[in-house]
VOMAR-480081 format. One record per atom (N, C-alpha, C): residue number from 0; atom name; x, y, z. Coordinates in Angstrom, 2 decimals, decimal comma, always signed. Layout:
<pts>
+------+------+---------+---------+---------+
: resi : name :       x :       y :       z :
+------+------+---------+---------+---------+
:  NUM :   CA :       X :       Y :       Z :
...
+------+------+---------+---------+---------+
</pts>
This chain:
<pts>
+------+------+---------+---------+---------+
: resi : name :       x :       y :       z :
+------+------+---------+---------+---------+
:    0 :    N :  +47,17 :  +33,62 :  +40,38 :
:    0 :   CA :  +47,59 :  +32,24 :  +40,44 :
:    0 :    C :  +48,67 :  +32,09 :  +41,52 :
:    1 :    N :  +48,52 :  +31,47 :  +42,42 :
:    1 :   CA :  +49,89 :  +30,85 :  +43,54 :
:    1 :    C :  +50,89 :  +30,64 :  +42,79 :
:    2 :    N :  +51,86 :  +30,30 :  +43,33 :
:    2 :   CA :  +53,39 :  +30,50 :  +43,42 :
:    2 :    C :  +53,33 :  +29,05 :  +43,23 :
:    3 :    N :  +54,21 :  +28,49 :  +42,46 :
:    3 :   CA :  +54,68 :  +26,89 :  +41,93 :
:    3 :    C :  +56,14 :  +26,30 :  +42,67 :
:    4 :    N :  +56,25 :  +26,23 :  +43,92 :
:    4 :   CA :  +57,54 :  +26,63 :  +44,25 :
:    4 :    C :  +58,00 :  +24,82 :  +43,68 :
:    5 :    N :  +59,02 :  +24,55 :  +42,87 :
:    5 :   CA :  +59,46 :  +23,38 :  +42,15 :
:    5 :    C :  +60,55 :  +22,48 :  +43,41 :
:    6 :    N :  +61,39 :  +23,59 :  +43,95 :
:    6 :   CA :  +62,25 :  +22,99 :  +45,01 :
:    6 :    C :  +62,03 :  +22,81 :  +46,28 :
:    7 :    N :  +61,72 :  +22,34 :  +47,61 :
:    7 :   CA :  +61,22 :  +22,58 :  +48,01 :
:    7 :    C :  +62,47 :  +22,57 :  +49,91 :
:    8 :    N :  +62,07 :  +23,13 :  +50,99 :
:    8 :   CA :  +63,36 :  +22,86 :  +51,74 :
:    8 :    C :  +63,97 :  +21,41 :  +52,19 :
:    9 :    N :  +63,04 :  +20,42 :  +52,01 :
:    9 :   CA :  +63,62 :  +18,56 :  +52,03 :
:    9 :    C :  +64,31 :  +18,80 :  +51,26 :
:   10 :    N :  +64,01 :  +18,71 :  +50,11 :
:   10 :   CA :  +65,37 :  +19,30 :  +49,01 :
:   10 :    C :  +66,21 :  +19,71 :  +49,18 :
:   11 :    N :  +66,24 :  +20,97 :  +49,01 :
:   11 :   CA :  +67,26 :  +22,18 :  +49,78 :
:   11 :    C :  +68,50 :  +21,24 :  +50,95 :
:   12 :    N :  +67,86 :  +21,13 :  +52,11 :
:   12 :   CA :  +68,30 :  +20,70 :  +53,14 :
:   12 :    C :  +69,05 :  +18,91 :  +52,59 :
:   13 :    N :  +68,22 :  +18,04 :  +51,78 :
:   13 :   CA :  +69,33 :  +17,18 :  +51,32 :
:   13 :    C :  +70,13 :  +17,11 :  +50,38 :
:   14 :    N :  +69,75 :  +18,17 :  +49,78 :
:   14 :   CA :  +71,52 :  +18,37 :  +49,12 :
:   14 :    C :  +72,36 :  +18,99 :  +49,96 :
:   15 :    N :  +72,12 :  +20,12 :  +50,78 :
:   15 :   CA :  +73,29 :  +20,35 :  +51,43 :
:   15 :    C :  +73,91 :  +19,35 :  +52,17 :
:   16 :    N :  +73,20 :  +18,51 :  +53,21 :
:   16 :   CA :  +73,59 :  +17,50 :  +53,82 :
:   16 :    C :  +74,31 :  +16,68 :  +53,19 :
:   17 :    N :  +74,44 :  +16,43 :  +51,74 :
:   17 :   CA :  +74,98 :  +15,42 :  +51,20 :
:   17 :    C :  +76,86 :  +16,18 :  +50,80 :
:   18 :    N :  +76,83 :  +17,75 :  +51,04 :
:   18 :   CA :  +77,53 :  +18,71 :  +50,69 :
:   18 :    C :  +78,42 :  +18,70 :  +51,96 :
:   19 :    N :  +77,90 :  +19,13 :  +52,92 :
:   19 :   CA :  +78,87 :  +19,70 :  +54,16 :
:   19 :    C :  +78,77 :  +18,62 :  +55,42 :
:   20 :    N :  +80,40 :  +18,72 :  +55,96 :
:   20 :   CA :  +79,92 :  +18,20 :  +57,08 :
:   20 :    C :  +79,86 :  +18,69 :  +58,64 :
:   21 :    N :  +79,46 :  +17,55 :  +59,35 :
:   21 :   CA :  +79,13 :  +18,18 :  +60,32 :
:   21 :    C :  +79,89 :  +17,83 :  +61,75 :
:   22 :    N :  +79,49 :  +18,55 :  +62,86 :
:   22 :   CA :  +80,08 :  +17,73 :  +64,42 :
:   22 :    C :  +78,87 :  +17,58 :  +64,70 :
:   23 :    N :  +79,23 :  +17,02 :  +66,27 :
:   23 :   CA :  +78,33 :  +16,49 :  +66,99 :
:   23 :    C :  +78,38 :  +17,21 :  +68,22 :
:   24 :    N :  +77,43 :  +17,66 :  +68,94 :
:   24 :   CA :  +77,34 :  +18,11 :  +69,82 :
:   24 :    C :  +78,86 :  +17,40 :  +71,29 :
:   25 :    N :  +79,26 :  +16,47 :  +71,46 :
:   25 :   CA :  +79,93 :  +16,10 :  +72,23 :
:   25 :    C :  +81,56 :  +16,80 :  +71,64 :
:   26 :    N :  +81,49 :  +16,65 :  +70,45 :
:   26 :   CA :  +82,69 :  +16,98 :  +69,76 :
:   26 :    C :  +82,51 :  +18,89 :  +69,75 :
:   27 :    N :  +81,75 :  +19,47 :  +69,65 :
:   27 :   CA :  +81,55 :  +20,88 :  +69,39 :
:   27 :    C :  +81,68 :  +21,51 :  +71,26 :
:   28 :    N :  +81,14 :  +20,45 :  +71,82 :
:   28 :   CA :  +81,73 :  +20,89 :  +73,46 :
:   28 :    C :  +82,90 :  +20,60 :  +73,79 :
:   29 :    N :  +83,48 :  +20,12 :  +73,14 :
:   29 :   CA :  +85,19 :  +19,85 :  +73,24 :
:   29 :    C :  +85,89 :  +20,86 :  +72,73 :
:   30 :    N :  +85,12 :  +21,19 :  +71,51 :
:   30 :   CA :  +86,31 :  +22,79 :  +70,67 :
:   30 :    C :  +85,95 :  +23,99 :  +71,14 :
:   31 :    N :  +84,93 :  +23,73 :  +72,05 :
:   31 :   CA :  +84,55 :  +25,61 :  +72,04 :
:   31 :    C :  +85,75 :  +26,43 :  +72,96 :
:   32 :    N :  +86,37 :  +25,52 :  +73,73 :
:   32 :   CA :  +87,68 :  +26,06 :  +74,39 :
:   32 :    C :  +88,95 :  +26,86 :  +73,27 :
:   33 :    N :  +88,89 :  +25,77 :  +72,40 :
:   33 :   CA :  +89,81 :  +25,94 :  +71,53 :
:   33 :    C :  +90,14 :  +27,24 :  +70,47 :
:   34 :    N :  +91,26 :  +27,82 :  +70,45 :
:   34 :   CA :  +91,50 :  +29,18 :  +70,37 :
:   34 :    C :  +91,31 :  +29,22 :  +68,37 :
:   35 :    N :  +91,76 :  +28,21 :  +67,86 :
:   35 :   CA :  +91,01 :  +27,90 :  +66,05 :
:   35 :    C :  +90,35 :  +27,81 :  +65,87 :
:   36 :    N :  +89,05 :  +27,65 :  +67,02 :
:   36 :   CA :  +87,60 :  +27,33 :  +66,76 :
:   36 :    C :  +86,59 :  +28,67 :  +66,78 :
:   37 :    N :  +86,08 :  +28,93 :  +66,12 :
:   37 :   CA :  +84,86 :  +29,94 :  +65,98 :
:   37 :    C :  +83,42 :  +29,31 :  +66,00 :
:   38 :    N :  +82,85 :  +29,15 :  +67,02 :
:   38 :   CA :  +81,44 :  +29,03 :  +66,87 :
:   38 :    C :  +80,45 :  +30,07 :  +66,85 :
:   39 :    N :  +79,88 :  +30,03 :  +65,45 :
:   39 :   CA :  +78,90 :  +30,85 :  +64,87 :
:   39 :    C :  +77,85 :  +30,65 :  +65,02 :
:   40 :    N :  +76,98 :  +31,45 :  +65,49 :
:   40 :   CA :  +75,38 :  +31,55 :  +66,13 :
:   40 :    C :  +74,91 :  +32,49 :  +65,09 :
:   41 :    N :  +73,71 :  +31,73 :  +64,41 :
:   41 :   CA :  +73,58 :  +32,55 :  +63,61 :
:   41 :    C :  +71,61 :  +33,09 :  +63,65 :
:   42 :    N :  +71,64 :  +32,64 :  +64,67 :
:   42 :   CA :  +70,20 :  +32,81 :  +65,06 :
:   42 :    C :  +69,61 :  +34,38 :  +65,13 :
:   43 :    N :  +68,73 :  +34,46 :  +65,55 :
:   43 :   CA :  +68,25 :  +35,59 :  +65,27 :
:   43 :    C :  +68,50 :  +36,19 :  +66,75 :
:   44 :    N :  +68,88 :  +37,67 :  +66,83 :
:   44 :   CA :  +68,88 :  +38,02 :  +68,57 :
:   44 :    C :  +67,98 :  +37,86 :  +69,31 :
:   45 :    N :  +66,40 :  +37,97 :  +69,14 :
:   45 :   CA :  +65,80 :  +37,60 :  +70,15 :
:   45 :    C :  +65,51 :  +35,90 :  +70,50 :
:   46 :    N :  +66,66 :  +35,27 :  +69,78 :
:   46 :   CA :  +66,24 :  +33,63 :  +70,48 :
:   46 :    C :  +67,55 :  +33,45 :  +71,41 :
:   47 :    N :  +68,91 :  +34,65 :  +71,05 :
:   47 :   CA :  +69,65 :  +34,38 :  +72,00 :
:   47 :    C :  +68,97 :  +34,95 :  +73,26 :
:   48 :    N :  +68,91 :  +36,10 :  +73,14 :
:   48 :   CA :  +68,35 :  +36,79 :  +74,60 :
:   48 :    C :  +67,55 :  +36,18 :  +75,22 :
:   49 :    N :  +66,21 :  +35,30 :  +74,47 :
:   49 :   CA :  +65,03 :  +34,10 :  +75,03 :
:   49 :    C :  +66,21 :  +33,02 :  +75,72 :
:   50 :    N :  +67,17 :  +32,37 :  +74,55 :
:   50 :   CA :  +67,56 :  +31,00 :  +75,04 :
:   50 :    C :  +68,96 :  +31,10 :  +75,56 :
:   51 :    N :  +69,90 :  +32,17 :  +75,42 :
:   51 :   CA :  +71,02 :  +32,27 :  +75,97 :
:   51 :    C :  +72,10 :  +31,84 :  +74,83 :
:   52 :    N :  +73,23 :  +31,61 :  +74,53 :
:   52 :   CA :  +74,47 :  +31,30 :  +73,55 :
:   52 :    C :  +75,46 :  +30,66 :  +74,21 :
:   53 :    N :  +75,95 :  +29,74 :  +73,42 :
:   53 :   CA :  +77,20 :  +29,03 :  +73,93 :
:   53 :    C :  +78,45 :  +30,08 :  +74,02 :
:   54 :    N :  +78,97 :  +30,01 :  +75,47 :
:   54 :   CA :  +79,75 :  +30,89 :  +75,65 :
:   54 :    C :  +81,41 :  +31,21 :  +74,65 :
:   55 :    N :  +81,05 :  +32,52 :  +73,89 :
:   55 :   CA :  +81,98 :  +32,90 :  +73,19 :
:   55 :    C :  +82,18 :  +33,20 :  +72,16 :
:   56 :    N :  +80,55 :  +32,79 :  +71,81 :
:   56 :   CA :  +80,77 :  +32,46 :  +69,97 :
:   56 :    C :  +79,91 :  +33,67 :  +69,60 :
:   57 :    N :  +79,95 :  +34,01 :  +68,27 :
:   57 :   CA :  +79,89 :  +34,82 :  +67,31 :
:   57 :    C :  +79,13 :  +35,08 :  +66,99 :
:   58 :    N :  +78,05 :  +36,25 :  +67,05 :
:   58 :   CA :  +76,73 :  +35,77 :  +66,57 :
:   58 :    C :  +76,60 :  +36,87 :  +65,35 :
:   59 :    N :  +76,59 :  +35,72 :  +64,00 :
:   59 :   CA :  +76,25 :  +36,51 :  +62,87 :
:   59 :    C :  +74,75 :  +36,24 :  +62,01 :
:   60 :    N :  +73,87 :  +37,03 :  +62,47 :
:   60 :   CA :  +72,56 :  +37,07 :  +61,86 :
:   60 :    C :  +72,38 :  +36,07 :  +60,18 :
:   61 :    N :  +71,23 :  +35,44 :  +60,09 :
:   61 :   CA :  +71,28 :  +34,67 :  +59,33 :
:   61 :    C :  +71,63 :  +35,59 :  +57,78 :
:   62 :    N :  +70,85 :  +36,77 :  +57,79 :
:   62 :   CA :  +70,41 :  +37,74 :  +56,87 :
:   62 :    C :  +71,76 :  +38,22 :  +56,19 :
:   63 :    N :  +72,96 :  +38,32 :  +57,33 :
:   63 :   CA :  +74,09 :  +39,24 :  +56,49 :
:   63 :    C :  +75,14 :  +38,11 :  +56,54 :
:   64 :    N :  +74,81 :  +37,26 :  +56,92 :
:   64 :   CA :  +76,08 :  +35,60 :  +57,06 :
:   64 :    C :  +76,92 :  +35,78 :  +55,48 :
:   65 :    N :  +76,30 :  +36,04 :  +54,56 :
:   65 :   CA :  +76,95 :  +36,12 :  +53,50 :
:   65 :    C :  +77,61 :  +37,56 :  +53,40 :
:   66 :    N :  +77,52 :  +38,67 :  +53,79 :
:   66 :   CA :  +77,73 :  +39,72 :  +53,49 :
:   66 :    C :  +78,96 :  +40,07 :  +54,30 :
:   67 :    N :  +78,77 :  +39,03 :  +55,90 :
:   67 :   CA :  +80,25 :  +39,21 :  +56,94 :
:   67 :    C :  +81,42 :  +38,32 :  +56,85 :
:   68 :    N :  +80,80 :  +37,66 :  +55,78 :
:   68 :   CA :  +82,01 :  +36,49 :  +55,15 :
:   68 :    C :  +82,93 :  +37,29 :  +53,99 :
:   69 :    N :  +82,24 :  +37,99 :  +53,39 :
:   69 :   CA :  +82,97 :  +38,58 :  +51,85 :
:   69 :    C :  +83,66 :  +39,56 :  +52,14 :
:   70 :    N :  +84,88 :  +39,41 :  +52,21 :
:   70 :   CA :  +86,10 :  +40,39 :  +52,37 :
:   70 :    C :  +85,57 :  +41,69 :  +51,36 :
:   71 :    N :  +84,81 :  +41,14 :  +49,96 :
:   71 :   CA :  +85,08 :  +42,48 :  +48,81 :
:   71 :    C :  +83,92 :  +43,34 :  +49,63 :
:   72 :    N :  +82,79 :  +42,62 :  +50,52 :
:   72 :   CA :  +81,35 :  +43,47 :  +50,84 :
:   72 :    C :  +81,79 :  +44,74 :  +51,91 :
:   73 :    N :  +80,94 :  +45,49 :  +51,88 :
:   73 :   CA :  +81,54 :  +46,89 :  +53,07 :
:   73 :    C :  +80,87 :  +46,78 :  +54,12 :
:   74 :    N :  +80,38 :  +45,24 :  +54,49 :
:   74 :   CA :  +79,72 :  +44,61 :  +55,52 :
:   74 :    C :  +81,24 :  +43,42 :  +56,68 :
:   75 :    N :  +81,95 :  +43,38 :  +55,59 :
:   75 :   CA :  +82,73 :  +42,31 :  +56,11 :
:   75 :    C :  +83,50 :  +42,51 :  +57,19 :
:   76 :    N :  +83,73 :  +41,19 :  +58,21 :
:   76 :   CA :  +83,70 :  +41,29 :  +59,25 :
:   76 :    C :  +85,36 :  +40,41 :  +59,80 :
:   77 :    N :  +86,38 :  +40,90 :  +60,03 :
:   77 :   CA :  +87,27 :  +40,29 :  +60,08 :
:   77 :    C :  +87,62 :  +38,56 :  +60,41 :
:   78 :    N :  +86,84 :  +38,63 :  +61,54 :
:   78 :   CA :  +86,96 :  +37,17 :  +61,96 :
:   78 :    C :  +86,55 :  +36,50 :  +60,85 :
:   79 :    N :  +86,29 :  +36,58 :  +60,19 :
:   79 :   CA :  +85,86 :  +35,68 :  +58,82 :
:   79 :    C :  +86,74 :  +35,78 :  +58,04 :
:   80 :    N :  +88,17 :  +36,41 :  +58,48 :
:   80 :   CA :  +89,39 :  +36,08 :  +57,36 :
:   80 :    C :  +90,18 :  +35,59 :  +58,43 :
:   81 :    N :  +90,04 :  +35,20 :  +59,20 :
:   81 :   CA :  +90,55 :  +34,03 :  +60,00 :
:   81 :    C :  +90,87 :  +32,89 :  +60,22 :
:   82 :    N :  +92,30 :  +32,39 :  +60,12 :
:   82 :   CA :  +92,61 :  +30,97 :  +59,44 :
:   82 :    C :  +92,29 :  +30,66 :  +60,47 :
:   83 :    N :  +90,73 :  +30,14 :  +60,88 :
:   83 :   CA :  +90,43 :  +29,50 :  +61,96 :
:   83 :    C :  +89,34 :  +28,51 :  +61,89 :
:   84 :    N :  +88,59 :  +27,67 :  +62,01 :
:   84 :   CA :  +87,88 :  +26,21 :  +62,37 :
:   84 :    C :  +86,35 :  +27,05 :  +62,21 :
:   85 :    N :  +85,14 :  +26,87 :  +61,49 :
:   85 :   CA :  +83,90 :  +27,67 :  +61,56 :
:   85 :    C :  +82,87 :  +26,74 :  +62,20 :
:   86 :    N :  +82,10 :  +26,76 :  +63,34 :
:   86 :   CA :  +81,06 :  +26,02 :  +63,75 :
:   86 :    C :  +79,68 :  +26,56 :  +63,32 :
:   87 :    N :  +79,08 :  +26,56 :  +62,77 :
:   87 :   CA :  +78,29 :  +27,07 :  +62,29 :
:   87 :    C :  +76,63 :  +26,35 :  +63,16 :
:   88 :    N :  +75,62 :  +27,32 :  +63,72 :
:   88 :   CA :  +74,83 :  +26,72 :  +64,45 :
:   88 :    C :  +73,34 :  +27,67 :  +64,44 :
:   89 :    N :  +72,25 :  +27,09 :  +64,55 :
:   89 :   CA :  +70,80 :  +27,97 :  +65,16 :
:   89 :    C :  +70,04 :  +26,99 :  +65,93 :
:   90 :    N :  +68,97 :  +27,17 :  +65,67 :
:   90 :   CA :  +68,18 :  +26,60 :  +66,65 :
:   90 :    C :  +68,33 :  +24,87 :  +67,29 :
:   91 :    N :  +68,04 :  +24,73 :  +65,69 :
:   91 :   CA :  +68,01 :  +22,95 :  +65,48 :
:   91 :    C :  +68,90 :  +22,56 :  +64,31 :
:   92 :    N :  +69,49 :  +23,14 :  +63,67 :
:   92 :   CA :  +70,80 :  +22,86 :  +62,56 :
:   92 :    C :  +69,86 :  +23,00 :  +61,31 :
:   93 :    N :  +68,52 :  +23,24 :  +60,74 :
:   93 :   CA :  +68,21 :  +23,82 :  +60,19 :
:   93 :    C :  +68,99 :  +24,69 :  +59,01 :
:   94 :    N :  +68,84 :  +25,47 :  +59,74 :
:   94 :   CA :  +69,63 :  +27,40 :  +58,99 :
:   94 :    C :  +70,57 :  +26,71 :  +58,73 :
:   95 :    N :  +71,49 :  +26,50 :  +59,88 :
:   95 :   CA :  +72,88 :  +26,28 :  +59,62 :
:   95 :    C :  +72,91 :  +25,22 :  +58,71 :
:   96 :    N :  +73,06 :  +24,31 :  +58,51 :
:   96 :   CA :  +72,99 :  +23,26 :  +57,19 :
:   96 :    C :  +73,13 :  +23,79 :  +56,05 :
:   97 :    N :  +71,77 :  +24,89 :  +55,83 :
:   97 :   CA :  +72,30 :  +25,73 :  +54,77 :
:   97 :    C :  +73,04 :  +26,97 :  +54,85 :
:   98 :    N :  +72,98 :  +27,33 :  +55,74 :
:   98 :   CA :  +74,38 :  +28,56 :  +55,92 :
:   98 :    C :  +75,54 :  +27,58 :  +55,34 :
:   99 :    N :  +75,83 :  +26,44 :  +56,25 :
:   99 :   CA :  +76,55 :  +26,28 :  +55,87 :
:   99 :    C :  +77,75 :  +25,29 :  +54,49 :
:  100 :    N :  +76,35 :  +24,98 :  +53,81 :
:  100 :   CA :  +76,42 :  +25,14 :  +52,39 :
:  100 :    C :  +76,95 :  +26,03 :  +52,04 :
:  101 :    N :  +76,46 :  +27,19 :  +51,94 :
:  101 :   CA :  +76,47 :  +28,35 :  +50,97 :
:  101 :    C :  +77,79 :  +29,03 :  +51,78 :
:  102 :    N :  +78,28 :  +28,87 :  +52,86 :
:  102 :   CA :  +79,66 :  +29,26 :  +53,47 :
:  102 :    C :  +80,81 :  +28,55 :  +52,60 :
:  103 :    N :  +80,54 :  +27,15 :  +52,55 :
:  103 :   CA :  +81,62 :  +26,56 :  +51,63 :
:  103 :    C :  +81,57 :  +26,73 :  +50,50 :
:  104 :    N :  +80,56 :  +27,11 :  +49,48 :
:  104 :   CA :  +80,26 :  +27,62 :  +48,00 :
:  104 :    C :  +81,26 :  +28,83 :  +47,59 :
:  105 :    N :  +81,35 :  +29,77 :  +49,12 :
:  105 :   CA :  +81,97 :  +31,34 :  +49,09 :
:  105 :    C :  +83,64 :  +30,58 :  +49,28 :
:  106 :    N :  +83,98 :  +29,37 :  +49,52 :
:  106 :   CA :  +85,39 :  +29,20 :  +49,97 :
:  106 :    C :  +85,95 :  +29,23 :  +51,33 :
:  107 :    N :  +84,88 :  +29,51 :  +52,58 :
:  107 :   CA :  +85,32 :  +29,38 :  +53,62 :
:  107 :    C :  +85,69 :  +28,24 :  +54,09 :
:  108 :    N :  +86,52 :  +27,63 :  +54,49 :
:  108 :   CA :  +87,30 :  +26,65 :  +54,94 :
:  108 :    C :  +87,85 :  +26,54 :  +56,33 :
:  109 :    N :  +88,33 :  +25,60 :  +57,14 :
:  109 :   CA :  +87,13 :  +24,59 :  +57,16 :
:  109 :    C :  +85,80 :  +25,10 :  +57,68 :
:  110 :    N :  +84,55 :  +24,43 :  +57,26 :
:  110 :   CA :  +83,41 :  +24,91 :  +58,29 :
:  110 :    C :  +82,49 :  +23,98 :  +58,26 :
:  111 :    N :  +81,80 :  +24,06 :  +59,41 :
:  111 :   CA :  +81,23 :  +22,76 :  +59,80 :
:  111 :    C :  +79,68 :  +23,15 :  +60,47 :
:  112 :    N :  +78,89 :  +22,33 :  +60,31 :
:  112 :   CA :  +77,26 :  +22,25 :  +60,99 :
:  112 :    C :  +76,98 :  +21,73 :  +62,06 :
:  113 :    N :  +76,70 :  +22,23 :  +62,79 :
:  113 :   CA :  +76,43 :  +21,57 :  +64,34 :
:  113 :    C :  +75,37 :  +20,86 :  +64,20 :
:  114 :    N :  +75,62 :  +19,58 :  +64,12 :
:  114 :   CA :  +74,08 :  +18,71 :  +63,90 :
:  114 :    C :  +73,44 :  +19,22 :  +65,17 :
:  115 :    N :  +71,82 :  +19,35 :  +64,84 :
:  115 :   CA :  +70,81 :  +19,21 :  +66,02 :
:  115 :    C :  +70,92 :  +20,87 :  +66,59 :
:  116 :    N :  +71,71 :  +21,77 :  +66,30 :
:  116 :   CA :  +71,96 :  +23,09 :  +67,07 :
:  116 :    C :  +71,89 :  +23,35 :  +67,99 :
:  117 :    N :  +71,60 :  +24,41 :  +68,59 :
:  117 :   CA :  +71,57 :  +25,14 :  +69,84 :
:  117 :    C :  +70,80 :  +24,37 :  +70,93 :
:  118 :    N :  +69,73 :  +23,70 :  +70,37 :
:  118 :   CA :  +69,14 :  +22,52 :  +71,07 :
:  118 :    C :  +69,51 :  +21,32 :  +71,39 :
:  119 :    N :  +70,22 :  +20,63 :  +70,51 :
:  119 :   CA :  +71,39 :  +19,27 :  +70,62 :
:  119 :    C :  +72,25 :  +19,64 :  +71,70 :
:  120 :    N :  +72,91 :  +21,30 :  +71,45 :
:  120 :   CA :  +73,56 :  +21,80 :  +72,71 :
:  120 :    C :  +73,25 :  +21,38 :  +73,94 :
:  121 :    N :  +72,18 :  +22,45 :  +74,03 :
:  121 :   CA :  +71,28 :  +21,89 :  +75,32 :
:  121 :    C :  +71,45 :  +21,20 :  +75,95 :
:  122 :    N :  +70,79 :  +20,04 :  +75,18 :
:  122 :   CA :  +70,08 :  +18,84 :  +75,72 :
:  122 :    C :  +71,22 :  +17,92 :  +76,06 :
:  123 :    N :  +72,75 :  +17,74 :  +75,13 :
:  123 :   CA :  +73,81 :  +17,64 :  +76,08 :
:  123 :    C :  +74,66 :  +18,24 :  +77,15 :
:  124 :    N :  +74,16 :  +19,20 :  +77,84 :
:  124 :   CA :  +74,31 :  +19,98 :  +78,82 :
:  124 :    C :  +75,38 :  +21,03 :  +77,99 :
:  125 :    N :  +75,90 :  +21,30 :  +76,83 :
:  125 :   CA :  +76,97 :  +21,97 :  +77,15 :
:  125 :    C :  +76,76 :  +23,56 :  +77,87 :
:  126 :    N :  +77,75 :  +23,85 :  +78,37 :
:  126 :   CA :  +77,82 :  +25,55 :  +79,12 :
:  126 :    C :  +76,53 :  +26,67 :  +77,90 :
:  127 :    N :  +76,22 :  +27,26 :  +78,61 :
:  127 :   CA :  +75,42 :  +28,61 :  +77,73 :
:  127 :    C :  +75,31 :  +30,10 :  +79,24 :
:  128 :    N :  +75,35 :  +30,94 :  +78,22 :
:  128 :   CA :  +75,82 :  +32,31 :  +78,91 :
:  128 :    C :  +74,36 :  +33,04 :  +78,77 :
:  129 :    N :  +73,76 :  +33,29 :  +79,41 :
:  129 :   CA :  +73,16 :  +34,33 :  +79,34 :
:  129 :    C :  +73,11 :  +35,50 :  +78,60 :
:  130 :    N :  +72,16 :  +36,14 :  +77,87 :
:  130 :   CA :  +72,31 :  +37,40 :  +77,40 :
:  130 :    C :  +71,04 :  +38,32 :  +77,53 :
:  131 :    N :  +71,33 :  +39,57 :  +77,87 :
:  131 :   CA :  +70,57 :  +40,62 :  +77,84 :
:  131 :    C :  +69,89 :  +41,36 :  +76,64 :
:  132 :    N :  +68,87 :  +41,67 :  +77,16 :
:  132 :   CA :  +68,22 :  +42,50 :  +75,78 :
:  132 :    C :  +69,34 :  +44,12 :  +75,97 :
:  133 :    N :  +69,80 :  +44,44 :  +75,12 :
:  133 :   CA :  +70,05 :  +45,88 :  +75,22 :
:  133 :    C :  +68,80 :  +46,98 :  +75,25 :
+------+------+---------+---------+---------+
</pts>
C-alpha cells in the first residue's frame, strides 16, 4: 500500500512563513558587508560550484544545519554561537524557509529567510564569487 503522506510541503512551507521572517534581496545586499551579519548558504555544494555564492557567507549543508547549530552536538560549529544576525538562503528560499523555522525552534536568534534565494540574489545583481570544485 503507498504512503498516506497527511502534511504536505504547501503546508509545511505555510506555516513556517506564517513563523519566521524574512529580508529582501535589496536589504540582504546591504548587510552582507556587515561584520553581525552571517549569510548562510545552505545549498548543496554542487549548486555552489554550478552557480557560485554570495561573497563570504557560510555554507552549511542542508543535512547537518541542525547538527552545526547545537553547541551540545560533536558536529557544532562555532559561528553558530555567535551573537551575530543569521541570513539564511538556497536556491529559491524554499529550504531556507524551513531551515529557517526549525533554526528559530532550536533558539537561534535573530535569523532570517532570504525571500526568493540565491536566485532573487541574482536576478538583483547582487556580487557572487565563484567557486571551485576541489
Amino acid at each position: 500500500m503507498p504512503q498516506k503522506i497527511t502534511v504536505g510541503h504547501k503546508q509545511l512551507m505555510a506555516e513556517a512563513e506564517a513563523q519566521v521572517s524574512h529580508v529582501d534581496t535589496t536589504e540582504a545586499i546591504a548587510m552582507v558587508q556587515n561584520p553581525d551579519v552571517v549569510i548562510v548558504d545552505i545549498r548543496d555544494i554542487r549548486e555552489i560550484q554550478r552557480e557560485g555564492r554570495i561573497p563570504g557567507s557560510f555554507h552549511a549543508p542542508r543535512g547537518m544545519l541542525e547538527f552545526w547549530v547545537d553547541p551540545d552536538s560533536p558536529y557544532h560549529k562555532p559561528v553558530f554561537a555567535e551573537d551575530k544576525t543569521f541570513v539564511i538562503h538556497c536556491a529559491s528560499g524554499w529550504r531556507s524557509l524551513l531551515a529557517t523555522e526549525v533554526l528559530q525552534r532550536m533558539g537561534l536568534k535573530p535569523v532570517l529567510n532570504l525571500k526568493g534565494g540565491f536566485g532573487a540574489w541574482k536576478d538583483a545583481g547582487g556580487p557572487i564569487e565563484k567557486v571551485e570544485p576541489k
